[in-house]
LOFI-993105 format. One record per residue (C-alpha): x, y, z; residue in one letter. Coordinates in steps of 0.2 Angstrom, whole numbers, plus 5000, padded with zeros to 4 digits. Example, Ala and Ser with C-alpha at 12.3 -4.5 7.8 and 13.67 -1.06 7.14 Angstrom:
2
506249785039A
506849955036S
! end
This chain:
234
557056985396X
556656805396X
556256815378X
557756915373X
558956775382X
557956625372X
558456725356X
560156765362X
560156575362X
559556525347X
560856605337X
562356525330X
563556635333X
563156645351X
563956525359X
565556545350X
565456735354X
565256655373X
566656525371X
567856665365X
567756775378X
568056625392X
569856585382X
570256775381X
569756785399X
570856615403X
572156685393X
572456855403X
572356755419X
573656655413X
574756805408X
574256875426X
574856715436X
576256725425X
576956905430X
576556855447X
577656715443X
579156795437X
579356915454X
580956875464X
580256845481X
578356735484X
576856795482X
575756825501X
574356745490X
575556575486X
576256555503X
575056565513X
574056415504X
575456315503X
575556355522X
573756315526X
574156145518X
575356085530X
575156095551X
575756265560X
577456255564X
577956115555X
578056145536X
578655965534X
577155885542X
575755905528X
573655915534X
572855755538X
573055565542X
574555475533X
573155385521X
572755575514X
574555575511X
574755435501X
572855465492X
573555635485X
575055555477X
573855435468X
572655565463X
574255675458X
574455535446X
573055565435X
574055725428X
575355625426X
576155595407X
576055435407X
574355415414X
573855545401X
574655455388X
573755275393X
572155365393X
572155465377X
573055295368X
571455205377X
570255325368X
571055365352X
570855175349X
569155155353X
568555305346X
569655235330X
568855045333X
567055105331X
567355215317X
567255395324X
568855445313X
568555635316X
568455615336X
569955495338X
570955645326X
570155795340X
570655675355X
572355645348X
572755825343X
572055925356X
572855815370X
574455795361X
574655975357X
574256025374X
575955935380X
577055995368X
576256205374X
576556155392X
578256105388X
578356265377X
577556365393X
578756295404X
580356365396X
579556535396X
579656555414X
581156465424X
580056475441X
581056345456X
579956205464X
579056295482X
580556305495X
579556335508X
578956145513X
579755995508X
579055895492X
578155745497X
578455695477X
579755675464X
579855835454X
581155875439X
580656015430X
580356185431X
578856255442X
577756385432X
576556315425X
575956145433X
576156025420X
574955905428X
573556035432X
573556075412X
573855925408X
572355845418X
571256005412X
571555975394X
571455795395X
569855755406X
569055905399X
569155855381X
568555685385X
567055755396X
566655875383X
566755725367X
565655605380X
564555735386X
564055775367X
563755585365X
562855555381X
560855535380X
559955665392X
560355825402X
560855715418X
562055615410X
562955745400X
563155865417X
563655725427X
565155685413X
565655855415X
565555855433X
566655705434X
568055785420X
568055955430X
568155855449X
569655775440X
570355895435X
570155975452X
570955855461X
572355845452X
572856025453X
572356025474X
573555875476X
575055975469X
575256095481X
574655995495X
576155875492X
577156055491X
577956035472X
576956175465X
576456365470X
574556395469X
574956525455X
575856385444X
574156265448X
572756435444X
574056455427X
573956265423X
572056265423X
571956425415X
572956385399X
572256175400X
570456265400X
570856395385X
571956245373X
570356125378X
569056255374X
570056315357X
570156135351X
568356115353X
567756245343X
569156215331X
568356035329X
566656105328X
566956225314X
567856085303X
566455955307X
565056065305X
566056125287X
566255945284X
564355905285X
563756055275X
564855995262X
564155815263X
562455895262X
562855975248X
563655835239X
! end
């Protein structure tokens, strides 16, 4: 068995076959969450997590000190457009500074196309903003998906996966995507804890962030593995 995984492994079209069945498997969650999304009345499963998120009785008064408060509205920032924007603008530059043309174009592309499909997403399904607790934070779109829960995931994970390919050593490249999937994380968590977004529309953000973040990354591995096989052979 050991010796059928290592060869399993050592073929090429493995982990591509791997990677394609974890976007299909994104994708029908994402269609899931999304018929969940469309029903009239609230999901059991979406109100009782925004519910455990605030104290019994008091939907107005979320879980925790007032300091948790206010750090969920900082780390809700990190989804942010803006934030995102600073970031990829950040690395696109440096990535462009030290000459790694092909990574600044990935970064630029897969972060920039992942806006423009939630805003696409988001006009699928005209799903209201959770009525059921107040909203600790300025909201102005439509709920289904989360913008800054797909946002985050196609952002922090497309970074994590570029530096982890550039980190030396095991450690380091587990720890960079440790840190882009806790992000990512924490973003999503902080969006229904301040009551702007149903649990669904968080699950639905990661789900199709993950897939886009995942499908750009073997779309940049096939064109730069083509574009070294033809240097090669030039």
């Amino acid at each position: 068995m050991i010796a059928l995984r290592q060869v399993f492994r050592r073929l090429p079209e493995f982990p591509v076959l791997i990677a394609g069945l974890l976007i299909a498997a994104a994708c029908w969650s994402f269609i899931e969450l999304a018929e969940l999304a469309s029903e009239t009345e609230a999901h059991a499963f979406d109100t009782s997590i925004l519910l455990a998120f605030r104290e019994a009785g008091d939907p107005d008064n979320p879980l925790g000190p007032a300091w948790l408060e206010e750090a969920m509205r900082d780390l809700t920032s990190l989804g942010s457009t803006v934030v995102v924007v600073l970031i990829t603008a950040a690395a696109v530059l440096y990535l462009g500074l030290i000459r790694r043309w092909a990574e600044s174009l990935f970064v630029l592309v897969a972060v920039g196309g992942g806006q423009i499909l939630s805003s696409l997403l988001k006009l699928g399904i005209d799903r209201p903003r959770p009525d059921l607790v107040s909203h600790l934070a300025e909201v102005h779109t439509m709920s289904f998906p989360s913008g800054h829960a797909m946002l985050s995931a196609v952002t922090y994970l497309t970074l994590g996966s570029l530096l982890a390919r550039l980190a030396p050593g095991r450690a380091a490249k587990i720890y960079v995507l440790a840190m882009a999937v806790l992000a990512t994380l924490l973003v999503g968590t902080s969006r229904v804890y301040l009551g702007v977004h149903w649990p669904s529309d968080v699950l639905a953000g990661w789900c199709a962030g993950f897939a886009w973040a995942l499908a750009c990354r073997l779309a940049a591995r096939g064109v730069l593995g083509r574009g070294r096989e033809s240097r090669r052979a030039a």
